[in-house]
N, C-alpha and C positions, 0 to 999 in steps of 0.2 A: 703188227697192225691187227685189229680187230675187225670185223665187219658184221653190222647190226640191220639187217633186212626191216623195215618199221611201217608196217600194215594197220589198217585202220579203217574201220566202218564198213566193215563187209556186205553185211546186210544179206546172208544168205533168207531167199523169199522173196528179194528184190535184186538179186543178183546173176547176170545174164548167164545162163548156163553155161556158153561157151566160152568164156573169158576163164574157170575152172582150169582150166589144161594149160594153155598159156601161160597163164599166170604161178601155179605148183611147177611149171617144167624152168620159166624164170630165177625164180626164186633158188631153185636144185641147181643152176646153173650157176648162180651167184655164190655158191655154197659161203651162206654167211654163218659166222658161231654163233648168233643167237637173233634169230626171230621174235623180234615186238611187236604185239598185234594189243594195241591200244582201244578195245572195246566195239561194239556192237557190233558181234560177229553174226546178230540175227537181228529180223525186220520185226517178229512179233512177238519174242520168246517161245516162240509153237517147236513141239518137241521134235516136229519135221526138219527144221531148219537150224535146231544144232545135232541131230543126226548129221545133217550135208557139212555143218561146219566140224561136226569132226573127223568125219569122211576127209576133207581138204585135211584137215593137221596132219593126222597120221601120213597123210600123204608125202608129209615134209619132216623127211630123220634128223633135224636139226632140235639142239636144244633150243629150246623156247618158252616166253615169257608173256603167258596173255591173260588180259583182263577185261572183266564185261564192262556194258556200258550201256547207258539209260536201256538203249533197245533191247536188252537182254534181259528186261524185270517186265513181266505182263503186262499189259495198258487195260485190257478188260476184263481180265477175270481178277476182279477187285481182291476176293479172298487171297488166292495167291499173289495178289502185288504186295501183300499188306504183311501176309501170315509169312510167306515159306518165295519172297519175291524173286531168289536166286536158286532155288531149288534144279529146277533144269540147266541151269547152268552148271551148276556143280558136279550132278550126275555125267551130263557128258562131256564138260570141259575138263574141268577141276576143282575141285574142294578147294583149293586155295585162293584166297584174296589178298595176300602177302608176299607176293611172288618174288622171289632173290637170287639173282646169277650173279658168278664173281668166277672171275679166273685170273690170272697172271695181269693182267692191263686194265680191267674193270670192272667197277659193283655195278650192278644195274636192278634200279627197286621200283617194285609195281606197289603201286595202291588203287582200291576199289571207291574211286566216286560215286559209283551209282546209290541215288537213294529210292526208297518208295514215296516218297511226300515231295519231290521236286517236280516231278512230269516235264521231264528235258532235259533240268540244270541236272550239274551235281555239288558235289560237297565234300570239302576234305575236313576233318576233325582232331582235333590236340593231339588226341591219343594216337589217330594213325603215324601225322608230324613228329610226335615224340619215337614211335617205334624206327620212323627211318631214321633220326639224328641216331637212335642207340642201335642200330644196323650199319653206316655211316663208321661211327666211331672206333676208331682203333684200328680201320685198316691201311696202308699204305699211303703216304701222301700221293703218291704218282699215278693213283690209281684213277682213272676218270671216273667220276661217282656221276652216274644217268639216273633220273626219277622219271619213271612212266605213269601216265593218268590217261583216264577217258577222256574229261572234262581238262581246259586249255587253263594255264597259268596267265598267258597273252594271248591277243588278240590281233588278229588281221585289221587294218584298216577299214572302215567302214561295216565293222560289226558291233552291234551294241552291245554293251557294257553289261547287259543282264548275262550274256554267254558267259562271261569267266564264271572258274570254279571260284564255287563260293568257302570261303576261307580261304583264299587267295596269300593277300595278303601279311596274314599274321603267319601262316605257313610258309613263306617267302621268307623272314627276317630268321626263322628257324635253319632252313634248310641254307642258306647264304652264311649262315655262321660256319656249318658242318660244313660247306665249300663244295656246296653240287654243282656240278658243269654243266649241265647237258636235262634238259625237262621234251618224254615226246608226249605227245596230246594228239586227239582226233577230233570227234564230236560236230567238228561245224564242217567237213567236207569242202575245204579249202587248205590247199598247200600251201606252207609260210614259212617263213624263218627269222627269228626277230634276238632281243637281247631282253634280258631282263630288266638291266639298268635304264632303260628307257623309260619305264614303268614303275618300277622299285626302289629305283635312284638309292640302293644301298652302296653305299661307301667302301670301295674295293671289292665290288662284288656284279660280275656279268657275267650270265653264263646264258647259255644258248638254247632257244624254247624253237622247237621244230615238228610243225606241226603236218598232221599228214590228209591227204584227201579219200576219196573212197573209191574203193573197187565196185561201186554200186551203182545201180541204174539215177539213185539219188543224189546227182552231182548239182553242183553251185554254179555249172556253167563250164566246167572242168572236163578234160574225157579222163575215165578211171585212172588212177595213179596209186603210186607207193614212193617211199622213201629209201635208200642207201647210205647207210653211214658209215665211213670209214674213220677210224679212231687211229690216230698213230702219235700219242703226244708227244709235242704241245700242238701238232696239228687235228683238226676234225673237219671232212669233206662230205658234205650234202650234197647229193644228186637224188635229183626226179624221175622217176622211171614211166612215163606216160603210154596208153593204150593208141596205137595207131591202129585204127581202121585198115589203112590202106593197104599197109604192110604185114597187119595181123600179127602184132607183136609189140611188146612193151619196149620203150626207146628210151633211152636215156637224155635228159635234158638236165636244164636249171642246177648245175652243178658249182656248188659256193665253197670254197675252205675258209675256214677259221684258226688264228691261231690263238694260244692262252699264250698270257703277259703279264705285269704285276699286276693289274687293274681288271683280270679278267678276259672270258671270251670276247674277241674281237675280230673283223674281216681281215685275214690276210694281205699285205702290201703286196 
């Protein structure tokens, strides 16, 4: 069994300070193989605020797979949105926007939606699509293949249509060839979990878009959350880890299994 920690919109700058401790001491407790943090790990790109957020990583000795997101490109200092838009990002995250973990049970491949000329959305592009089929290709069938983005494949109920990533679509008939399982997204700070096939309606092909909410003061109505994936195929179990006030500690809720079948991911019987 594998277990993939899946954080999402941090938002350090809009992030309550003390939720910090909690939340690193959780996470060490969970001791999962690999930590997905699905973009905007800052509120304004300000170089205060991925200082804090790599403060928090180092924090966590676990390998891990993180990508920026819209919040993580300037909004105001136009030169930098434009010229050098992930620059800070790169210096204290990572130079890498191609991120790849694979071990014994699964590939797991990041890509960078974030663009300068979207202001919110993002965008996924041929070339990126084409490098995860040729990342993808030739390793194990059994191996669970996950794709991580900023921006969402699917959509929660009652979100408009302009939220999904843009190149959705043609991106999808790609990656459904190559037989990805498993899509995390963040961006809209709502917890979800849906199928592809509801949307995509490709022909022998469901795989599971799960989406994650935020550790941030910038919640949809939600108290801060994260994700829990446990992989053990052909099963995959979602669990919600939600902030209790009361108790001062993150709780486990909204726990789903999934199993694969010929037709794809689908809810456990």
């Amino acid at each position: 069994m594998r277990v993939i920690v899946h954080l999402s919109d941090i938002h350090f700058g809009r992030l309550e300070a003390s939720l910090v401790e909690p939340l690193t001491s959780t996470i060490l407790q969970l001791r999962p193989d690999l930590l997905a943090v699905s973009g905007d790990l800052t509120q304004r790109a300000r170089r205060r605020e991925f200082e804090a957020a790599r403060r928090f990583l180092d924090a966590l000795p676990v390998p891990r797979l993180v990508l920026p997101g819209n919040h993580d490109v300037p909004l105001y200092n136009v030169f930098r949105r434009f010229a050098t838009p992930l620059a800070r990002y790169k210096r204290a995250i990572t130079p890498d926007l191609s991120p790849v973990y694979r071990d014994d049970e699964m590939i797991v491949v990041g890509v960078n939606t974030a663009r300068s000329l979207t202001w919110g959305e993002g965008r996924i592009n041929e070339a990126q699509v084409d490098q995860i089929v040729r990342t993808l290709a030739g390793v194990p069938a059994d191996l669970v293949r996950v794709v991580v983005t900023h921006h969402p494949f699917d959509l929660p109920a009652g979100v408009g249509e302009d939220r999904l990533l843009g190149g959705a679509a043609g991106a999808m008939a790609k990656l459904a060839a190559a037989n990805a399982d498993l899509f995390l997204a963040g961006h809209l700070h709502i917890s979800h979990v849906g199928h592809t096939a509801a949307r995509y309606k490709i022909a022998g092909h469901s795989a599971l878009v799960v989406q994650a909410g935020t550790v941030s003061t910038r919640s949809r109505g939600e108290q801060p959350s994260f994700n829990v994936l446990r992989i053990a195929r052909p099963n995959i179990t979602v669990e919600r880890l939600v902030w209790d006030p009361a108790a001062g500690a993150f709780t486990g809720t909204s726990a789903g299994t999934y199993c694969h079948g010929a037709d794809g991911w689908r809810a456990a019987e």
